[in-house]
Residue, then its C-alpha position, 0 to 999 in steps of 0.5 A: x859694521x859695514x864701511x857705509x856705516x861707519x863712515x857715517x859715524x865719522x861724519x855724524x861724530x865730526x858735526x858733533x865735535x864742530x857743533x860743541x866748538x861753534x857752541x863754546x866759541x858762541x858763549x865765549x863770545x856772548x860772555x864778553x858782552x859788558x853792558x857798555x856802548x855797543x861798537x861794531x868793528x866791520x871789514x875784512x881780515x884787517x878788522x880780523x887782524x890777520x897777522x897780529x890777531x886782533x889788529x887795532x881793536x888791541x889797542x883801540x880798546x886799550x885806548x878806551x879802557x885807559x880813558x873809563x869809557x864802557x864799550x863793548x865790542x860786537x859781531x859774531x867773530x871772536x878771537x885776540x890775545x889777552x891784552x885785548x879785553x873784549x875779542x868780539x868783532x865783525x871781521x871777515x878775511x879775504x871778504x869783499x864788499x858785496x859778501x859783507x853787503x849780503x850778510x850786514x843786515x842780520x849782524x845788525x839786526x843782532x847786535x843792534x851797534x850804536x857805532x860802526x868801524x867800517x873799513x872793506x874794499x881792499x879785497x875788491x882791489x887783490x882780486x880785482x873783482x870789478x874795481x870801477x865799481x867798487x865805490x857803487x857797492x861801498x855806498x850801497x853797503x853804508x845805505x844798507x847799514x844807516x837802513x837798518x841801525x838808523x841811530x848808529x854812527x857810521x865811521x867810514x875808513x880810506x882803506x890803508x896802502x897797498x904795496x904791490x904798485x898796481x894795486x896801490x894805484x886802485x887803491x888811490x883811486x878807490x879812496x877818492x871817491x869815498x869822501x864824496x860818498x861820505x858827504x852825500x849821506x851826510x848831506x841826507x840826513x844820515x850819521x856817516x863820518x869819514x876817517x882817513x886811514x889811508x893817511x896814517x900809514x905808509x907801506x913800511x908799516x905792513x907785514x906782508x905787503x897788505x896787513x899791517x904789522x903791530x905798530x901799524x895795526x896801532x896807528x889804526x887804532x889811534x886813528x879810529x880813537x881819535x874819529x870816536x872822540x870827536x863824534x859825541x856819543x859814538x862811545x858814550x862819555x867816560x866813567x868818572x866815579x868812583x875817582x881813582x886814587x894814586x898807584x901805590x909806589x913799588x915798594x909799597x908791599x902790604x896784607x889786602x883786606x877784605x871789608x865785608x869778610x875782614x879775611x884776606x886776599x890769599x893764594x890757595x894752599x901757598x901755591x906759587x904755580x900758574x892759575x892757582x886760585x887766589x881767595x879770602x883766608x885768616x890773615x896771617x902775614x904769609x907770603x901768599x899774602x903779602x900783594x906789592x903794588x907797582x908802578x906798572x899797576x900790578x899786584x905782586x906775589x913772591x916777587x915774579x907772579x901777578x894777580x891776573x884776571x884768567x884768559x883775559x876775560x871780561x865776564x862777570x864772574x871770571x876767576x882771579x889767578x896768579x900768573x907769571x907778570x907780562x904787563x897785560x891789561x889783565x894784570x892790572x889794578x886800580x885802587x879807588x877812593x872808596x876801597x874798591x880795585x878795579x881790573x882795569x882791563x875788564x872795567x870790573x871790581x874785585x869782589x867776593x861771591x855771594x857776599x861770603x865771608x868763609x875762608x877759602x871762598x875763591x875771588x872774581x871780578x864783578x861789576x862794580x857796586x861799592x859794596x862791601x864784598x868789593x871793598x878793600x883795605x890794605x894793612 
């Protein structure tokens, strides 16, 4: 084969690969989509979460998961730990407002958001490119953005505290002009809102001098959760039924069994090794069914794992697992008043497919119904 030749299989090999990475990465993250409101979060690496992958949408979801609202994070980027339950989002590092202006249409037109968590500007002051004007281009983006999801709420955020001093004073005065921006969509007719941001840190709460470290990143997302609270419909109203009852006590250790099945909750073949599958069986007493639910809403097996809902996942049909504890929102459980239990960092049931009552069938989560696949007793 000549050099030419073979440099053009490397190159057709490598689109290849990056082609099935772009595609796996695509069905990740449509798989997240849950059917709640739809919520946008819009900007640069600080909505990315460089950093601390994930930045405030860890605990802005947390927020809203701990409350039963059903949202659904949207964009076409994806990335965050575990504990975050939806890793969707619309957050571009190192980009301006210009490049988010130039590409927003289509990301709304996409995803059709019913709110937008808009915080851009700060890379306009890091590279200096045309600061003066920047407030021009920041109202023309939210004109685009109320043009094409007129229905939207669009929350608009101070961008947060610069060290370096030069560009802490561009970044005063990028924020002063944003209010007046606010106020003359409002005074139009459309659905801006303004969040203060820039308030609710302070220097000390960034990593590297421009992102924010964990707490910081944390103080955003009360400041974001707050905004939504107060807007009706931003995030829909929380989900009130079925009523949650009280937690277990941790010493309470008992055999879950199914309703529907009359098996119960089992790890397969005794197994105490990460990921091995939990599924319905013959109840029998074994350690390998005996759950202790803590005060931490976990579920327990042989004392160290924890029944888990693998990689975080939020999708119909992710696998339950067990896993060394860590306190994840995966890993937590809540018992309903009409036998269903909740992952709570997914919003979904525990639930056996397709109805099976055959020892071995391997359990999931699944949107809630009540049915009978989905209740439980404990015994």
């Amino acid at each position: 084969m000549s050099a030419g030749k073979r440099l053009l299989t490397l190159v057709l090999g490598a689109v290849t690969v990056l082609a099935l990475l772009v595609a796996v990465r695509a069905t990740a993250a449509q798989a997240e989509s849950n059917g709640g409101v739809r919520v946008m979060p819009l900007g640069d690496s600080i909505t990315e979460g460089t950093q601390v992958p994930g930045g405030y949408r860890i605990g802005l979801w947390q927020r809203l998961a701990a409350a039963r609202y059903t949202v659904d994070f949207v964009g076409t980027q994806f990335n965050g730990p575990g504990s975050l339950g939806d890793h969707d989002h619309q957050g571009h590092p190192g980009w301006r407002i210009d490049q988010i202006d130039a590409n927003v249409t289509g990301w709304l037109r996409t995803h059709n958001p019913r709110t937008v968590l808009l915080h851009i500007g700060t890379n306009d002051i890091l590279q200096n490119y045309n600061v003066s004007t920047a407030p021009q281009r920041l109202s023309a983006l939210i004109d685009r953005i109320t043009a094409t999801v007129p229905n939207a709420d669009v929350l608009v955020a101070t961008i947060i505290p610069l060290s370096s001093a030069g560009q802490a004073a561009a970044a005063r005065t990028f924020n002063a002009a944003i209010p007046d921006i606010v106020w003359s969509k409002v005074s139009a007719g459309k659905r801006v809102h303004l969040v203060d941001m820039y308030s609710k840190l302070t220097t000390a709460d960034l990593i590297d001098g421009i992102h924010p470290t964990a707490g910081g990143y944390d103080k955003m997302a009360a400041a974001w959760y707050a905004a939504l609270q107060s807007i009706p419909g931003s995030i829909g109203q929380p989900n009130t039924t079925p009523s949650p009852t009280p937690s277990p006590s941790p010493s309470t250790t008992s055999s879950i069994r199914g309703v529907g099945s009359n098996r119960c909750v089992d790890v397969a073949g005794v197994s105490q090794a990460n990921g091995a599958r939990a599924q319905i069986w013959d109840c029998n007493g074994q350690a390998n069914q005996r759950w202790t639910a803590t005060s931490a809403s976990e579920l327990r097996v042989y004392g160290n794992k924890c029944l888990d809902v693998n990689g975080g996942s939020t999708a119909d049909g992710a696998a339950v697992i067990i896993w060394d504890c860590n306190g994840q929102n995966n890993q937590k459980w809540r018992f309903n008043a009409d036998g269903t239990i909740t992952a709570v960092g997914a919003g979904k049931c525990l639930d056996v497919p397709n109805y099976s009552t055959a020892n071995g069938v391997p359990l999931q989560i699944w949107s809630c119904n009540g049915a009978a696949n989905q209740r439980w007793t404990r015994t």
